[in-house]
PyMOL commands that place a pseudoatom at each C-alpha (Angstrom):
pseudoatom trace, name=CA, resn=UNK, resi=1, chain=A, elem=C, hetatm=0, pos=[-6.171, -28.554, -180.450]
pseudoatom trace, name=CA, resn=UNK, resi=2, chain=A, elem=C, hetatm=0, pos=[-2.645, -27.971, -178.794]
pseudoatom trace, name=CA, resn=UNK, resi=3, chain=A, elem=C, hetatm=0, pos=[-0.529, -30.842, -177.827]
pseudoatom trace, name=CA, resn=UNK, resi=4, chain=A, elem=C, hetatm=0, pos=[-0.999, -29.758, -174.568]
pseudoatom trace, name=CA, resn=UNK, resi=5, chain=A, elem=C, hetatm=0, pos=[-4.967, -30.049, -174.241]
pseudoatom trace, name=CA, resn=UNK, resi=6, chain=A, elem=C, hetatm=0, pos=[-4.684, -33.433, -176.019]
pseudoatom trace, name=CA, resn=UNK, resi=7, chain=A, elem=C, hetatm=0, pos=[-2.764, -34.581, -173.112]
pseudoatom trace, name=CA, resn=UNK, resi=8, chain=A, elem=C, hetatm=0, pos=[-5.340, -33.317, -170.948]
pseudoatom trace, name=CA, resn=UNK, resi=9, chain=A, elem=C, hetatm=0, pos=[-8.176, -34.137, -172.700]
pseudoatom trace, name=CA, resn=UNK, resi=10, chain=A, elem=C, hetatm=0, pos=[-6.452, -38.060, -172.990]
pseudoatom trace, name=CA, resn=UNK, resi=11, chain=A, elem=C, hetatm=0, pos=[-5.781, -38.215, -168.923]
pseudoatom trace, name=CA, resn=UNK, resi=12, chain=A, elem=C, hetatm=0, pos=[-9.762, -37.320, -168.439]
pseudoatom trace, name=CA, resn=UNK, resi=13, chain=A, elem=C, hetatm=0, pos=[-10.860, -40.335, -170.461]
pseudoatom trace, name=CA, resn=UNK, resi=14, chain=A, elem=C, hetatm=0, pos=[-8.718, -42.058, -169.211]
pseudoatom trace, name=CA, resn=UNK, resi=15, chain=A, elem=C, hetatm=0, pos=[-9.617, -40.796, -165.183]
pseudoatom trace, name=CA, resn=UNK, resi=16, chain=A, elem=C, hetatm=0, pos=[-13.235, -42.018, -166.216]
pseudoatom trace, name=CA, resn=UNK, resi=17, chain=A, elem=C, hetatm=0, pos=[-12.178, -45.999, -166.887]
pseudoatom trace, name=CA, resn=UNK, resi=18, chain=A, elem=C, hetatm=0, pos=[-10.210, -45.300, -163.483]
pseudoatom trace, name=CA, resn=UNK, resi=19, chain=A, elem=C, hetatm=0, pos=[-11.048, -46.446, -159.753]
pseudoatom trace, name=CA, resn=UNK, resi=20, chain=A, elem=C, hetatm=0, pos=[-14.683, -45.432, -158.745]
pseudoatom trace, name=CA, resn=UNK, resi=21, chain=A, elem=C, hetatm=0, pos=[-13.318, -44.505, -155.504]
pseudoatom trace, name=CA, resn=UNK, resi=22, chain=A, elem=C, hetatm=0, pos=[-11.199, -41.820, -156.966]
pseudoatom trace, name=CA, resn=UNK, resi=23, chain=A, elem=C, hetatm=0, pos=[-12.526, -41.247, -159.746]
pseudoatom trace, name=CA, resn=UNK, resi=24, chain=A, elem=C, hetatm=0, pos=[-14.888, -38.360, -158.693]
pseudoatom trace, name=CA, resn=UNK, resi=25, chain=A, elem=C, hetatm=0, pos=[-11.920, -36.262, -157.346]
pseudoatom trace, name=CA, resn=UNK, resi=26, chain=A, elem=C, hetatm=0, pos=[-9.699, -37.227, -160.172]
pseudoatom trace, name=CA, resn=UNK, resi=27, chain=A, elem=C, hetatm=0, pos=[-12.217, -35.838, -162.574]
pseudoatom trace, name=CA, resn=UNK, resi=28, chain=A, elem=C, hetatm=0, pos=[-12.168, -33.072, -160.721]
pseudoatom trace, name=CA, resn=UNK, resi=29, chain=A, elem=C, hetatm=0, pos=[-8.660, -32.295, -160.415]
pseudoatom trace, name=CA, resn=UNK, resi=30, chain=A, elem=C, hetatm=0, pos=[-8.872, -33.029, -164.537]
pseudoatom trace, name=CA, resn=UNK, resi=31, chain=A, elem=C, hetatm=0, pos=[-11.204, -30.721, -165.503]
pseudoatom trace, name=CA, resn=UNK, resi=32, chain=A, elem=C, hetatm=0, pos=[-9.240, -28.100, -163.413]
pseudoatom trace, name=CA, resn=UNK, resi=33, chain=A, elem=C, hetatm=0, pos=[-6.249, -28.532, -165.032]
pseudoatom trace, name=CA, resn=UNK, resi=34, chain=A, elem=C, hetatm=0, pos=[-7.805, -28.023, -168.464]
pseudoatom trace, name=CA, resn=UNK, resi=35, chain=A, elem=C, hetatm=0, pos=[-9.209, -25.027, -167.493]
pseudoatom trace, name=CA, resn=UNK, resi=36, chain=A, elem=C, hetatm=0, pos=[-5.891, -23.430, -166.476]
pseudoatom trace, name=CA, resn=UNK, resi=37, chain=A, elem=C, hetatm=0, pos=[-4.562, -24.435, -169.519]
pseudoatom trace, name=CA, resn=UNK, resi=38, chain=A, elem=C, hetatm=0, pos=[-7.172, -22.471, -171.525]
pseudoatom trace, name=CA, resn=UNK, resi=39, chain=A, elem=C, hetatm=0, pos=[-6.748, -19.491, -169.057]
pseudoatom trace, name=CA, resn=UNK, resi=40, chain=A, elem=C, hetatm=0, pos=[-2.970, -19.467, -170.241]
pseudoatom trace, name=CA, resn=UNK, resi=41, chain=A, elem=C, hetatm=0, pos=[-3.564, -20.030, -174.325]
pseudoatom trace, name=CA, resn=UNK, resi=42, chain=A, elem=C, hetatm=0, pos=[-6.020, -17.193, -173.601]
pseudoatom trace, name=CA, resn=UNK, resi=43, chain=A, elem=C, hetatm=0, pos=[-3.123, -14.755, -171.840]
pseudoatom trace, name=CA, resn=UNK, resi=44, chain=A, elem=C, hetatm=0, pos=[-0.766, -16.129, -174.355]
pseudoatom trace, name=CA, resn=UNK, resi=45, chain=A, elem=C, hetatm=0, pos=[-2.541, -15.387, -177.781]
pseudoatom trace, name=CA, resn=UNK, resi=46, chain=A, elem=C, hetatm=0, pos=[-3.100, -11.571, -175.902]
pseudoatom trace, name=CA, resn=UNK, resi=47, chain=A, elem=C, hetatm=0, pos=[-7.025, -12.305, -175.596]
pseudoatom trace, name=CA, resn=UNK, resi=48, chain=A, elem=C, hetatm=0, pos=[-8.048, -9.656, -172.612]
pseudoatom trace, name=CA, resn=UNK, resi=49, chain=A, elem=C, hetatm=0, pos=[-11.188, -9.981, -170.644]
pseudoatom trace, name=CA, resn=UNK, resi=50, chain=A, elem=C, hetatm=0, pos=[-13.882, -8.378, -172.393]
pseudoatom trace, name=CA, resn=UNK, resi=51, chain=A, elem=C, hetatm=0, pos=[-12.363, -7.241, -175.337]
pseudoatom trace, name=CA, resn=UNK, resi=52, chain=A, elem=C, hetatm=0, pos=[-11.579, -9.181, -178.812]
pseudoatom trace, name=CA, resn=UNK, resi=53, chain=A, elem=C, hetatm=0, pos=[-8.922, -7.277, -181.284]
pseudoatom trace, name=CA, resn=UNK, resi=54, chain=A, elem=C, hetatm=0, pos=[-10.097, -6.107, -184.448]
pseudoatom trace, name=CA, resn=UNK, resi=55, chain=A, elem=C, hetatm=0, pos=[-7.027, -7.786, -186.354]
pseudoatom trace, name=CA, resn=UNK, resi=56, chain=A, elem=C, hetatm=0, pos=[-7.805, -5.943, -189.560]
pseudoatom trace, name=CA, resn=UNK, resi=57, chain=A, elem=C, hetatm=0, pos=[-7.418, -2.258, -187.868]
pseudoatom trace, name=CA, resn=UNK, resi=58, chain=A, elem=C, hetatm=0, pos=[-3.435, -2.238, -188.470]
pseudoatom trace, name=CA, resn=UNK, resi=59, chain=A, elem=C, hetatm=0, pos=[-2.704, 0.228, -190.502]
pseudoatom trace, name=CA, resn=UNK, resi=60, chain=A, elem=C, hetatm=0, pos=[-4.688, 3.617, -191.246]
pseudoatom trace, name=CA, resn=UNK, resi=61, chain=A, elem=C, hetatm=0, pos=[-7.242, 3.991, -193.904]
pseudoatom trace, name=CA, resn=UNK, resi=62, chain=A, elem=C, hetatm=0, pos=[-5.659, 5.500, -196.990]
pseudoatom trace, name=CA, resn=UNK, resi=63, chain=A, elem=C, hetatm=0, pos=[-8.902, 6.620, -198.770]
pseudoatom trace, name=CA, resn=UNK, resi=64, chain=A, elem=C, hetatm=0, pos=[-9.384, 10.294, -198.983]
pseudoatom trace, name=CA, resn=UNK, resi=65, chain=A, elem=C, hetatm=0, pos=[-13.320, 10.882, -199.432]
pseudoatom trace, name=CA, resn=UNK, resi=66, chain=A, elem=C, hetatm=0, pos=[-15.240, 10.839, -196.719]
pseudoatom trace, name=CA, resn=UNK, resi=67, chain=A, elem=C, hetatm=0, pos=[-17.528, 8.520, -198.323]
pseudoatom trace, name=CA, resn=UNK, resi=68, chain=A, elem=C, hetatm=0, pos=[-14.802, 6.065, -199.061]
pseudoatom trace, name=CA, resn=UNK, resi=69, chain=A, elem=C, hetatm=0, pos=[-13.152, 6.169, -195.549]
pseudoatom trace, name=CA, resn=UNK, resi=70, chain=A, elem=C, hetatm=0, pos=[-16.887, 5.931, -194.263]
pseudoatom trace, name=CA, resn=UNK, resi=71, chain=A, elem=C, hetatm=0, pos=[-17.135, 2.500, -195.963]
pseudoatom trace, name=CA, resn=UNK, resi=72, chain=A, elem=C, hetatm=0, pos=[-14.045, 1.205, -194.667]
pseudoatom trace, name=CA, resn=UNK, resi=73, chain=A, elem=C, hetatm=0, pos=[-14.496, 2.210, -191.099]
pseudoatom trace, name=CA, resn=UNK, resi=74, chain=A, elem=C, hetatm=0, pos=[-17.942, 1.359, -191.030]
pseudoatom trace, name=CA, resn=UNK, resi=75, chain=A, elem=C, hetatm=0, pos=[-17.299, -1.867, -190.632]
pseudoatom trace, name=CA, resn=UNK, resi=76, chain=A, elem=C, hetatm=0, pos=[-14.455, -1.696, -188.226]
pseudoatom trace, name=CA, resn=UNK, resi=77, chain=A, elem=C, hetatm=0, pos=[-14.687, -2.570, -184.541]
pseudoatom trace, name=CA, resn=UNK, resi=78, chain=A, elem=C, hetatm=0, pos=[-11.171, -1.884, -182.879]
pseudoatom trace, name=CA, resn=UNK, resi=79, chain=A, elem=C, hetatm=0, pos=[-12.454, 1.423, -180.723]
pseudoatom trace, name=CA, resn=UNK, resi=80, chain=A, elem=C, hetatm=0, pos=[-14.899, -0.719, -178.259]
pseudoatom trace, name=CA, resn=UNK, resi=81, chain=A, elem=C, hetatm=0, pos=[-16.823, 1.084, -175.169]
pseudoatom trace, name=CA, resn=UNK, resi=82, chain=A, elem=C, hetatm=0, pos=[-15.179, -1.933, -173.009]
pseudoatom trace, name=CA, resn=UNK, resi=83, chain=A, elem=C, hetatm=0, pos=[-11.669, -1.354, -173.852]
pseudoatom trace, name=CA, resn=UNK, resi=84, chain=A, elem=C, hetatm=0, pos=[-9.964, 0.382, -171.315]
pseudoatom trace, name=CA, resn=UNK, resi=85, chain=A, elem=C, hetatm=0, pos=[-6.966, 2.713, -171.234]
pseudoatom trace, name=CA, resn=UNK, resi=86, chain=A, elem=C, hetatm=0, pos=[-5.157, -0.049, -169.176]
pseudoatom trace, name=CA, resn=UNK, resi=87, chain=A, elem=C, hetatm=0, pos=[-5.554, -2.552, -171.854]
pseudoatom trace, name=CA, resn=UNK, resi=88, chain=A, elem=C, hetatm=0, pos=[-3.660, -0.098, -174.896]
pseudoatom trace, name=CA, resn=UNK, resi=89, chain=A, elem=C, hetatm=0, pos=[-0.600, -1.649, -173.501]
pseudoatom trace, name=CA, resn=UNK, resi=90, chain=A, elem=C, hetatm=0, pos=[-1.315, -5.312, -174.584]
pseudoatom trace, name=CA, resn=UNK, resi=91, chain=A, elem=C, hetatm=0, pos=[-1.634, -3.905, -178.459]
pseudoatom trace, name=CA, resn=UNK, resi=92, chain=A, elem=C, hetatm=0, pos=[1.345, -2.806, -180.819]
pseudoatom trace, name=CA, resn=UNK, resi=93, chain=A, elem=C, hetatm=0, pos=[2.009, 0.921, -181.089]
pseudoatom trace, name=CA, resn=UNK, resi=94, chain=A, elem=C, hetatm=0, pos=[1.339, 0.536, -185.046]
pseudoatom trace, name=CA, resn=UNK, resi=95, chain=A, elem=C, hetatm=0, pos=[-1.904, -0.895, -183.783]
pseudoatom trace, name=CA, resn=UNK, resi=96, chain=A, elem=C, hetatm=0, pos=[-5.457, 1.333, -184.961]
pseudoatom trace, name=CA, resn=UNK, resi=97, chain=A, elem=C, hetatm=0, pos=[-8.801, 2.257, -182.797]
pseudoatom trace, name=CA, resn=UNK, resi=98, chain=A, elem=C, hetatm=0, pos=[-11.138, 2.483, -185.388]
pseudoatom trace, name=CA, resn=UNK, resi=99, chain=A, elem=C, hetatm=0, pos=[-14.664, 2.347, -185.980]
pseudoatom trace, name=CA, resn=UNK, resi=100, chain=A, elem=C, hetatm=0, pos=[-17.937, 3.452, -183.734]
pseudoatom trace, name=CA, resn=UNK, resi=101, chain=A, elem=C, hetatm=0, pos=[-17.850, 2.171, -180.182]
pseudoatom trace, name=CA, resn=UNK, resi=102, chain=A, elem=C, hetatm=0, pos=[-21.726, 2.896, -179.763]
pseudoatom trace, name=CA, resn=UNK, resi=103, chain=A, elem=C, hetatm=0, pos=[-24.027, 3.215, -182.705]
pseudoatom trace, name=CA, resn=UNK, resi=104, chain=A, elem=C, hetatm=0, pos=[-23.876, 3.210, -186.305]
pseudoatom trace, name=CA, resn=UNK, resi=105, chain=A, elem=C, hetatm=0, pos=[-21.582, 5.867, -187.833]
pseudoatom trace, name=CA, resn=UNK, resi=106, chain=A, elem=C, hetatm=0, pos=[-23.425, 8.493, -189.240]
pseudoatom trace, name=CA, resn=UNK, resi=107, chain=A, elem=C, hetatm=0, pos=[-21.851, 9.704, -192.934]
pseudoatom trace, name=CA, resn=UNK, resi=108, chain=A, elem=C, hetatm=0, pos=[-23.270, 13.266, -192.171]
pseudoatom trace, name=CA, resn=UNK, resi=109, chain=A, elem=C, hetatm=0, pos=[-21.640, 13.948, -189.278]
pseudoatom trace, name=CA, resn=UNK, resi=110, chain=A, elem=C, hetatm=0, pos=[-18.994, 11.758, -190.167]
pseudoatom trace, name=CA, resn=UNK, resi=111, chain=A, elem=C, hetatm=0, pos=[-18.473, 14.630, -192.860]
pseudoatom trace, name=CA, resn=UNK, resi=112, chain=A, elem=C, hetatm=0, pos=[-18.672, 17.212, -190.486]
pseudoatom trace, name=CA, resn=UNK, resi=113, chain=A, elem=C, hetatm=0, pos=[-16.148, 16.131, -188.063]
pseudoatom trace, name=CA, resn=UNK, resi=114, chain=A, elem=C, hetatm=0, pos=[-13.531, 15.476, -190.721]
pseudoatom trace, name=CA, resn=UNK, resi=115, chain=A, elem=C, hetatm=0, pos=[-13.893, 19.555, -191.943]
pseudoatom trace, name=CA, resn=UNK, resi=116, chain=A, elem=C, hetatm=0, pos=[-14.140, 20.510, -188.756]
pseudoatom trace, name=CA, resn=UNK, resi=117, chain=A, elem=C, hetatm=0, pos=[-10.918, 18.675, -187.836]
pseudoatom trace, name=CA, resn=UNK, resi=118, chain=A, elem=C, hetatm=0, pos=[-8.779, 20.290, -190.838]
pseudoatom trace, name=CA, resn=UNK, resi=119, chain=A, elem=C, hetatm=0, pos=[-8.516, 23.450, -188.640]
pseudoatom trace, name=CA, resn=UNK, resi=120, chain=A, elem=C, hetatm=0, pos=[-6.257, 20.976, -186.585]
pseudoatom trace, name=CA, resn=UNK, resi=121, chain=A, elem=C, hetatm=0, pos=[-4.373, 19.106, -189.506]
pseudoatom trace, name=CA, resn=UNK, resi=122, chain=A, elem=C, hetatm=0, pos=[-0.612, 18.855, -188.074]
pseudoatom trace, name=CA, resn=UNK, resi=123, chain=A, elem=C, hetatm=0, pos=[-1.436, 19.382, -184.469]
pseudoatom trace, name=CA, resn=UNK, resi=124, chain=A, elem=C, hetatm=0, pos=[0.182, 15.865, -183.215]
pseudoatom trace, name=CA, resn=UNK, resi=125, chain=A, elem=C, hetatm=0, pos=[-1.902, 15.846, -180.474]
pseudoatom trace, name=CA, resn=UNK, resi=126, chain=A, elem=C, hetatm=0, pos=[-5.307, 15.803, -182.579]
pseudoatom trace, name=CA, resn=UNK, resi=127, chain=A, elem=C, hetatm=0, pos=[-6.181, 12.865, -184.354]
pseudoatom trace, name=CA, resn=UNK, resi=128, chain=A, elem=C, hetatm=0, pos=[-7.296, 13.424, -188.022]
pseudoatom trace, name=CA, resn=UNK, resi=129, chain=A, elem=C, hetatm=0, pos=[-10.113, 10.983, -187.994]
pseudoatom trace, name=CA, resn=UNK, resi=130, chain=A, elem=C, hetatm=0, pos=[-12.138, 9.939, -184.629]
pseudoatom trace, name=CA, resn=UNK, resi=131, chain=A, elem=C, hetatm=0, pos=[-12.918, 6.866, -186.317]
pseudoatom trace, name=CA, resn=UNK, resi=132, chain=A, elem=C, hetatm=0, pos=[-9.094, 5.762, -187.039]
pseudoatom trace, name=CA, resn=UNK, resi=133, chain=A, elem=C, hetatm=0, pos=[-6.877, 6.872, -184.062]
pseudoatom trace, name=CA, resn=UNK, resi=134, chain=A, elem=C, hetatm=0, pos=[-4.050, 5.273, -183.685]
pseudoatom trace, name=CA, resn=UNK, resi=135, chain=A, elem=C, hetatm=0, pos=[-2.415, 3.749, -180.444]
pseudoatom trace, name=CA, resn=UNK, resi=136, chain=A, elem=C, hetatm=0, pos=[0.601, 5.176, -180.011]
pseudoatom trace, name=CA, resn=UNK, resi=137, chain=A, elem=C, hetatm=0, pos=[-1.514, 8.839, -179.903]
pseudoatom trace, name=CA, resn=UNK, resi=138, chain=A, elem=C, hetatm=0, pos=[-4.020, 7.404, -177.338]
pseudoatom trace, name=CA, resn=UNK, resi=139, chain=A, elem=C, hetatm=0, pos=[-1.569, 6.166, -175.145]
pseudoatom trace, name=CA, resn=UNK, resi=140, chain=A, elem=C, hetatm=0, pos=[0.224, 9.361, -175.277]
pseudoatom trace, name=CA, resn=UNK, resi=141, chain=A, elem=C, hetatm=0, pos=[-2.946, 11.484, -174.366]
pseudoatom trace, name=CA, resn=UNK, resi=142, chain=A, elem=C, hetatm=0, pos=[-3.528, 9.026, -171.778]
pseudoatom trace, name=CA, resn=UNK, resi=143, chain=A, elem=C, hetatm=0, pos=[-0.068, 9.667, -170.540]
pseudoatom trace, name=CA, resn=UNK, resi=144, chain=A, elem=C, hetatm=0, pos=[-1.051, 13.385, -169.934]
pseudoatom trace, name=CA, resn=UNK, resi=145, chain=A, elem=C, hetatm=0, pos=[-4.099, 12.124, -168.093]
pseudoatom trace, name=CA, resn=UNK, resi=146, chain=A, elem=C, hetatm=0, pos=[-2.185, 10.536, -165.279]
pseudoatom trace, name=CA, resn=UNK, resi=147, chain=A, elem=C, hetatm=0, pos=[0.331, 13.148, -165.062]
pseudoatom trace, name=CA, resn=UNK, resi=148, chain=A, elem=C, hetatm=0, pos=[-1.301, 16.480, -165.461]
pseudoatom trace, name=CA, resn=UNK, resi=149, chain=A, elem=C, hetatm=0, pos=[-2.506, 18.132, -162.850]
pseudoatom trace, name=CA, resn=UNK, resi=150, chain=A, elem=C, hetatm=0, pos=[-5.340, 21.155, -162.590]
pseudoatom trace, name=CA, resn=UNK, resi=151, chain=A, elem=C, hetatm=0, pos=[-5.227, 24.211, -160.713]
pseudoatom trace, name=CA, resn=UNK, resi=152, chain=A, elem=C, hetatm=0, pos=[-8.866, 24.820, -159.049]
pseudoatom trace, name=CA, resn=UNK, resi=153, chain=A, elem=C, hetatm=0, pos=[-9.436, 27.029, -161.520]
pseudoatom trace, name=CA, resn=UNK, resi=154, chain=A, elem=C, hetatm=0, pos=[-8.487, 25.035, -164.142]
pseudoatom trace, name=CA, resn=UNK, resi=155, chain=A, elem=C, hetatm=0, pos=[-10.713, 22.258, -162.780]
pseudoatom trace, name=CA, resn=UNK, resi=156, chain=A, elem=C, hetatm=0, pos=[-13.465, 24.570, -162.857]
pseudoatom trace, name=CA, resn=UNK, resi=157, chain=A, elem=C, hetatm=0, pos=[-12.601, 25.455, -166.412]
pseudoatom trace, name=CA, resn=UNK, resi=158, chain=A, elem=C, hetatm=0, pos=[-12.760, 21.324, -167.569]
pseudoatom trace, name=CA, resn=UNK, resi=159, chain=A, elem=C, hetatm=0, pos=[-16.065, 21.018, -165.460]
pseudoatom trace, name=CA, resn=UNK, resi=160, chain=A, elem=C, hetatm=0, pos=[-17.419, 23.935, -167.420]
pseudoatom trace, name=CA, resn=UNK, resi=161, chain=A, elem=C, hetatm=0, pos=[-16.270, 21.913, -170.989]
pseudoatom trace, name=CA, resn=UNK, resi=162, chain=A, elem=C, hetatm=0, pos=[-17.824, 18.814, -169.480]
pseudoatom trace, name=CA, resn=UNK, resi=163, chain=A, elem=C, hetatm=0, pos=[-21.293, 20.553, -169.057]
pseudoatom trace, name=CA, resn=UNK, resi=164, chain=A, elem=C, hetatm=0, pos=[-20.941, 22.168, -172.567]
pseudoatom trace, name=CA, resn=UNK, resi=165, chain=A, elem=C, hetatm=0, pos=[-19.901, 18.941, -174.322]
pseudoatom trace, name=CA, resn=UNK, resi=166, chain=A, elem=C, hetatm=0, pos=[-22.449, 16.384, -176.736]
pseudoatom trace, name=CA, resn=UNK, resi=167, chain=A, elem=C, hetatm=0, pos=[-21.262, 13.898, -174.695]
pseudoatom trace, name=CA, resn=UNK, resi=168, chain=A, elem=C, hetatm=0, pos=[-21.162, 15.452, -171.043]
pseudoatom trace, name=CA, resn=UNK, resi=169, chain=A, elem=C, hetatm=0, pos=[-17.469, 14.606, -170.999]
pseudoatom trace, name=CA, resn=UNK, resi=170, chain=A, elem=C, hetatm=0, pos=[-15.065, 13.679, -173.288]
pseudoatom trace, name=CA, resn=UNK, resi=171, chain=A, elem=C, hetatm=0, pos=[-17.114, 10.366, -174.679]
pseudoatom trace, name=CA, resn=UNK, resi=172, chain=A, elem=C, hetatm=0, pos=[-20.055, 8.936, -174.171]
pseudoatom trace, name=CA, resn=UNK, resi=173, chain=A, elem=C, hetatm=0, pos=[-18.369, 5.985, -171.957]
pseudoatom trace, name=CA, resn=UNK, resi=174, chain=A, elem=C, hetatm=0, pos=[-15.918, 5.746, -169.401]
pseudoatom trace, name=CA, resn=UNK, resi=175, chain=A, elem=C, hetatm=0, pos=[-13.381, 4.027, -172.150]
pseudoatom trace, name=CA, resn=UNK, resi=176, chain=A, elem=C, hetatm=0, pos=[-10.052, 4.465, -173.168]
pseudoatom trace, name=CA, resn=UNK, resi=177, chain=A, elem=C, hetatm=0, pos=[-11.358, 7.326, -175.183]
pseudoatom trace, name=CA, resn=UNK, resi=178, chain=A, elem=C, hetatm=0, pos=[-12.398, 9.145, -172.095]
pseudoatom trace, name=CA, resn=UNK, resi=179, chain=A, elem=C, hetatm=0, pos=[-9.333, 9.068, -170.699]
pseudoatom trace, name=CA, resn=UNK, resi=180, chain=A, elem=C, hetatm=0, pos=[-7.396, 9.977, -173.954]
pseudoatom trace, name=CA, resn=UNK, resi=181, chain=A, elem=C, hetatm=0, pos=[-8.855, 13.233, -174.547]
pseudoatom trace, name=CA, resn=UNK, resi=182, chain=A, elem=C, hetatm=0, pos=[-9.036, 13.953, -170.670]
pseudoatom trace, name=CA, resn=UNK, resi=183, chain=A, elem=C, hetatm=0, pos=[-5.491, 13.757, -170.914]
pseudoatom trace, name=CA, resn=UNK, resi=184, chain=A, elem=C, hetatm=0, pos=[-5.767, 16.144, -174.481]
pseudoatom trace, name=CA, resn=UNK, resi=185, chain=A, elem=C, hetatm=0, pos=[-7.897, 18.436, -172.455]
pseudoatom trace, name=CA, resn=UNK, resi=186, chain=A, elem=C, hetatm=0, pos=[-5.886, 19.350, -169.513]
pseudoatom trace, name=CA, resn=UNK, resi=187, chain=A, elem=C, hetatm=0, pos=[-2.868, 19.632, -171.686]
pseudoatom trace, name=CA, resn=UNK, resi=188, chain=A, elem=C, hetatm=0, pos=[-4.718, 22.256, -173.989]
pseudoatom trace, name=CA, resn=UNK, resi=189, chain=A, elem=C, hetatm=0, pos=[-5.834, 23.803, -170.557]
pseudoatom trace, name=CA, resn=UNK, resi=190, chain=A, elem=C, hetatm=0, pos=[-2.746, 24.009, -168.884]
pseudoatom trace, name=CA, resn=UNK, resi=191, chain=A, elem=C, hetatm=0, pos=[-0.293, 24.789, -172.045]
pseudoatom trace, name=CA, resn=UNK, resi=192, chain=A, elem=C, hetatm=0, pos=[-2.482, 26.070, -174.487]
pseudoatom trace, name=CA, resn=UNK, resi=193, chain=A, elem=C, hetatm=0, pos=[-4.933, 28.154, -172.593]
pseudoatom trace, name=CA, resn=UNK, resi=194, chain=A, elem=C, hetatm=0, pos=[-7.898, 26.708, -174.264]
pseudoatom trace, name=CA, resn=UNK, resi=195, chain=A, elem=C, hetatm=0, pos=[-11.302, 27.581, -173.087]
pseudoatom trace, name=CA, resn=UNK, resi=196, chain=A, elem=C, hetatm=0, pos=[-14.073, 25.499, -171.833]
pseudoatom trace, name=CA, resn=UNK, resi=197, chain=A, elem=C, hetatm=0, pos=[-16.038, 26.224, -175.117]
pseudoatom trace, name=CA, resn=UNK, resi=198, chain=A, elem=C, hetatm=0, pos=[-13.001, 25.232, -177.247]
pseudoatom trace, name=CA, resn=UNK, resi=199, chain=A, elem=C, hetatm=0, pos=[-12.323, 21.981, -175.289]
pseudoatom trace, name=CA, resn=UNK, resi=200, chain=A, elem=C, hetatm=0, pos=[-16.095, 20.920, -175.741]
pseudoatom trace, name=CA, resn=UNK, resi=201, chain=A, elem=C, hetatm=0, pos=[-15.903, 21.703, -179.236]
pseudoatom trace, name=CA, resn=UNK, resi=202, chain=A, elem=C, hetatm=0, pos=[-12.842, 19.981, -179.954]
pseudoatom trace, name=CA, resn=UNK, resi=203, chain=A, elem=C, hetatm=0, pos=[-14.656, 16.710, -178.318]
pseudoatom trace, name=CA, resn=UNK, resi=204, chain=A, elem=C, hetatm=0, pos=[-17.205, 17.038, -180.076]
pseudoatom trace, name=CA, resn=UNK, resi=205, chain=A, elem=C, hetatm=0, pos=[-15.254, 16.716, -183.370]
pseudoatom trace, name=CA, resn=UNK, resi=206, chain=A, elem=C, hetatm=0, pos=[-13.017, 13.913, -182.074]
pseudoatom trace, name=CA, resn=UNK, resi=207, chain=A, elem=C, hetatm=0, pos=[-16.549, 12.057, -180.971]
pseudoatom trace, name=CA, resn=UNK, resi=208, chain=A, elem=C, hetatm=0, pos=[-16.127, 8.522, -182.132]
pseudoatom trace, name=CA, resn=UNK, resi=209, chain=A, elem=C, hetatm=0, pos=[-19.241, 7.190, -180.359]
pseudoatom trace, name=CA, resn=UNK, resi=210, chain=A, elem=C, hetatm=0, pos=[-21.243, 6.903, -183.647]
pseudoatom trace, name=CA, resn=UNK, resi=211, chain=A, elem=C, hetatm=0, pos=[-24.782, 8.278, -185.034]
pseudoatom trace, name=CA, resn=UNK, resi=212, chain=A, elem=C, hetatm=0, pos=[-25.829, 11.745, -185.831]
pseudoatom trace, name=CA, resn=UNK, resi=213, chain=A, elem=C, hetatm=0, pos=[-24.767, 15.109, -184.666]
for i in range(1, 213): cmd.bond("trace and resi %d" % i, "trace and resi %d" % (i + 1))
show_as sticks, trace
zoom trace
């Protein structure tokens, strides 16, 4: 326990030997002050609402084999359905998203997805692995989300990938991974002159949400 909490945690004790006339209101005005202090060791160690850091998802996985990354990642839990594109900024660029945000990854179509994403291998805007994406790519992608801008045809052209998609959209969730490879999407769209049919399949290789294919 901090110094800090002692203090409080001393000056409620002694509030309860106190006055009885003020000592309902002086508890009161205790117990309040502790809880602002945890609110502030909370925004202080960088704990946001709803979301816990995976502390071991710093670096990438180095393994190779599917099967070997598989085991690793497995077990990871830094890509979360409740972390939001707003809350990238409280994590370190060298920071990693990894693991399943949903279900169980699937080694199958775990081995799929990596194949299917080799057609992409030095494209900087692609991650290699859905399951290990690092932050400083998803906060770029989700840079081109808030600043990219669709013609109506091009609108109609992402509607088109959203009905084609797995995930009827580009995750299964409205989480930071939605509005990542939104952002990828309308860049391909507008730059690239991808088609609806490529920007569904593309999501459906960079699907981190977990389970079969």
């Amino acid at each position: 326990m901090s110094k800090r909490l002692r203090q409080l945690w001393t000056n409620l004790n002694n509030l309860r030997r106190g006055s009885a006339r003020w000592q309902p209101l002086a508890a009161l005005a205790a117990i309040l002050g502790l809880t602002l202090a945890l609110i502030a060791l909370a925004i202080a160690g960088n704990i946001s609402l709803g979301f816990r850091p995976d502390t071991s998802a710093s670096r990438p996985v180095r393994a190779h084999a599917p099967q070997q990354r598989f085991a690793v990642l497995r077990d990871r839990h830094s890509n979360q359905c409740r972390l939001q594109a707003s809350s990238l900024a409280t994590l370190p660029s060298s920071a990693r998203l990894q693991g399943a945000c949903c279900t169980t990854m699937n080694l199958a179509h775990y081995d799929q997805q990596l194949s299917g994403l080799k057609s992409y291998r030095g494209d900087p805007l692609v991650p290699t692995d859905p399951y290990d994406v690092s932050v400083r790519l998803a906060r770029r992608l989700i840079g081109y989300d808030r600043i990219t801008h669709l013609s109506r045809s091009e609108a109609r052209l992402y509607s088109r990938a959203v009905r084609l998609s797995k995930e009827h959209g580009p995750c299964c969730c409205r989480c930071w991974r939605w509005s990542a490879f939104a952002g990828q999407a309308k860049k391909f769209i507008v730059e690239r002159r991808y088609s609806a049919a490529e920007i569904a399949a593309i999501w459906g290789l960079e699907d981190g949400c977990g389970g079969r294919a």
